[in-house]
N, C-alpha and C positions, 0 to 999 in steps of 0.2 A: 543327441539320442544315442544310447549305447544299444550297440548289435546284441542280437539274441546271443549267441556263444562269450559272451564276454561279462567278467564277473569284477566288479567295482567293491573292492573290500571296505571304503567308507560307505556303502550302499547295500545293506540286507533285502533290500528289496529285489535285488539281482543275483543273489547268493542260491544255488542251486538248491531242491528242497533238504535231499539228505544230509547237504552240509549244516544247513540252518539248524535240524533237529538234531543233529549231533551235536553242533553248538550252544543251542539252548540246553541240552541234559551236561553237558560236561559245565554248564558254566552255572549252574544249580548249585552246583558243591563247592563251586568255589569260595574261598574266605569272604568276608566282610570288611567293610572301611578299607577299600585298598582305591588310591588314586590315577595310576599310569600303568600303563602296560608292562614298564619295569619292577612295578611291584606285584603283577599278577606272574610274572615272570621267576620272582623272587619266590613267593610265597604259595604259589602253586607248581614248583618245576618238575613236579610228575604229571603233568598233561604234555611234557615234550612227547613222550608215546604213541603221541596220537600224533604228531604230524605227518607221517605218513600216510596214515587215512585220509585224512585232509587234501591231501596234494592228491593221491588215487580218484576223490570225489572230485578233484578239477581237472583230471585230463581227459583233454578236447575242448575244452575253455580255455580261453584267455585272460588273466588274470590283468587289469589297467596297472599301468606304472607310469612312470614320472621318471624325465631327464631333462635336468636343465643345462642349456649349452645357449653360445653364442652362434650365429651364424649368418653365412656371405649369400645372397641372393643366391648364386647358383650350389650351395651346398644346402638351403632347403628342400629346392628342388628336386637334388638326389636323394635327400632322405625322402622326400613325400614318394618315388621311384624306386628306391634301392635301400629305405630303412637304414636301421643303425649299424654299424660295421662293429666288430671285436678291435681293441685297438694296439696297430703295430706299431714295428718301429718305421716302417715302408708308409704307413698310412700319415705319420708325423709331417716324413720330407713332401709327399704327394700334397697333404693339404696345403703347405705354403708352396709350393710350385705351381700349382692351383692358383691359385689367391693372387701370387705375382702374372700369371699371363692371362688374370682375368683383370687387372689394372689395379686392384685394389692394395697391395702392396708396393712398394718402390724396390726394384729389385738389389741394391746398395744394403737392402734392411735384411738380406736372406741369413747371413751368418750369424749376427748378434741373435735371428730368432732358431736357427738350429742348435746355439749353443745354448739358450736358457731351457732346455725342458731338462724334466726328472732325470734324463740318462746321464746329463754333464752335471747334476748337484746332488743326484741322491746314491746313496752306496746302491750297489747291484742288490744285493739282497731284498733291497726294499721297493726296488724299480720290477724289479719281476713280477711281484704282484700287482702291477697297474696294469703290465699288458694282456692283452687275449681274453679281453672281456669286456662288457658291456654294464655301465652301474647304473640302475634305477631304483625307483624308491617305490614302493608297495600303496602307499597312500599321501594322501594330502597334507595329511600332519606334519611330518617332518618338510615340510615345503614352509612353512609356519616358521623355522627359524632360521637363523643368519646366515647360514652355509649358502643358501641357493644365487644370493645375490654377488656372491663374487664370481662364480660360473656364469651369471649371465652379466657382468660386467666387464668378464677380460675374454678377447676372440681366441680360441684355440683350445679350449678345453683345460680339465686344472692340470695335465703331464706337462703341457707348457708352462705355465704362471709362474717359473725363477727365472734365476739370473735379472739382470738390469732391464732389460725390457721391460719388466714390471712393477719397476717401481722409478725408472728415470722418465719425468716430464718429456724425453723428446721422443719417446714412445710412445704418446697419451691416443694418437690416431688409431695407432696397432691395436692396442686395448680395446677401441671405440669400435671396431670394425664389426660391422654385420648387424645382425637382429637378435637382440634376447629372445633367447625360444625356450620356450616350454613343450618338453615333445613330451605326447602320451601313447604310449607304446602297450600292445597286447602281450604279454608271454606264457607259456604252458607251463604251469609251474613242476607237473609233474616230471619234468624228463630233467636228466642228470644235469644238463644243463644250470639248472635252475639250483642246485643246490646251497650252494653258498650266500648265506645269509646269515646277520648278523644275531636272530634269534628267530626261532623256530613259528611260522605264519601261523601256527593253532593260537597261540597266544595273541595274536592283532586282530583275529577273527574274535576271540571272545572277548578280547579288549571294546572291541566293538560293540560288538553287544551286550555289554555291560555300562557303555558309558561313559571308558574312561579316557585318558587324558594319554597322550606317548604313545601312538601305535604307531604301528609302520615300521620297514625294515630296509637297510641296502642292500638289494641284491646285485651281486656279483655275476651277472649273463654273462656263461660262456662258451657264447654262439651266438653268430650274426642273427638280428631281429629283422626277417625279409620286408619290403614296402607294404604289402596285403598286409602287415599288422601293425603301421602306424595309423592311430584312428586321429589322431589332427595336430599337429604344427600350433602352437599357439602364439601368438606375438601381442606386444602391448595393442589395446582396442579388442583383442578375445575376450570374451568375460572371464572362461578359464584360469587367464592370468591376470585381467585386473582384479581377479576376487583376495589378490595376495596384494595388500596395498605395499608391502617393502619390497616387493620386487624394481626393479629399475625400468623408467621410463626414458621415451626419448629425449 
């Protein structure tokens, strides 16, 4: 059941009214024969204009989003308690020090896994924009292709997933660790937070209500998502997530 403040962009039926009728007139004029959201993007890119109206008519709503991640029994727990964090470089070494004195790791394995994340293989320039943020996906669609399955196949999130730990067989345990999760998280799309995105929400909304094919966007959350707005944790046997048969089971 989705709570009353909270607005599900593959679901018009939850779409506030003013946003609905704004959406229905703006998408009137739109072209014809257009299939994906990147083509209404294309061939419509002066209703960028309007995203700010858009976001205005959602704040105080929670917009549903999609994070997929691996996770260790007691690091559900704290997200179902303490939601999604922004991610440091503090919260990197915390999670495997975690992990080792909760048994799940073999403490012999600590260095090989502090040296495979982003900070030891990717230039600085490009590692800065991973941290201090939260990335979720706006809709279900982009859950539909191949990206999601390697996030919920290697434990640690993808700033981990280099160096040899991830691809040498005597790491295969480390990989396996935890529960493929599907977390569905509320956020405000109106606050600065919420800005960054890979194309403007007016367009996923009338995507949507046209039909077509390719909506959804990454946002970039940057700001912790508190517990009071994770609405469910999903693991293989949710319907949530059996609804994606290429996701990974146990």
């Amino acid at each position: 059941m989705i709570a009353p403040n909270t607005v599900d962009l593959d679901d018009p039926a939850t779409w506030p009214a003013d946003l609905s009728d704004l959406i229905a007139e703006l998408a009137f004029a739109v072209p014809g024969m257009l299939d994906t959201g990147s083509d209404l993007h294309n061939e419509a890119s002066e209703l960028a204009k309007h995203d700010d109206q858009v976001r205005e008519m959602l704040a105080g709503r929670l917009l549903r989003t999609y994070h997929a991640t691996r996770l260790l029994d007691h690091e559900i727990e704290d997200v179902r308690a303490s939601g999604l964090r922004t991610l440091t470089e503090g919260s990197l070494t915390e999670r495997v020090d975690r992990a080792i004195k909760a048994g799940s790791i073999p403490a012999h394995y600590v260095n090989a896994l502090r040296e495979s994340t982003a900070l030891a293989h990717e230039p600085p320039h490009t590692v800065r924009y991973r941290f201090g943020e939260v990335s979720v996906v706006s809709s279900r669609q982009p859950l539909a292709k191949t990206w999601p399955h390697r996030l919920l196949s290697n434990w640690g999130g993808e700033v981990r997933q280099f160096g040899p730990v991830w691809t040498d067989g005597e790491f295969e345990s480390i990989r396996r660790l935890g529960h493929p999760s599907l977390i569905i998280a509320g956020i405000d799309v109106s606050t600065q937070a919420a800005v960054g995105t890979g194309r403007e929400l007016i367009f996923d909304f009338i995507g949507i209500h046209l039909g077509l094919d390719g909506n959804g966007v990454t946002i970039h959350y940057t700001a912790d998502i508190p517990g009071e707005q994770i609405v469910d944790i999903c693991l293989p046997g949710h319907p949530e997530y059996d609804r994606h048969p290429h996701f990974p089971r146990p």
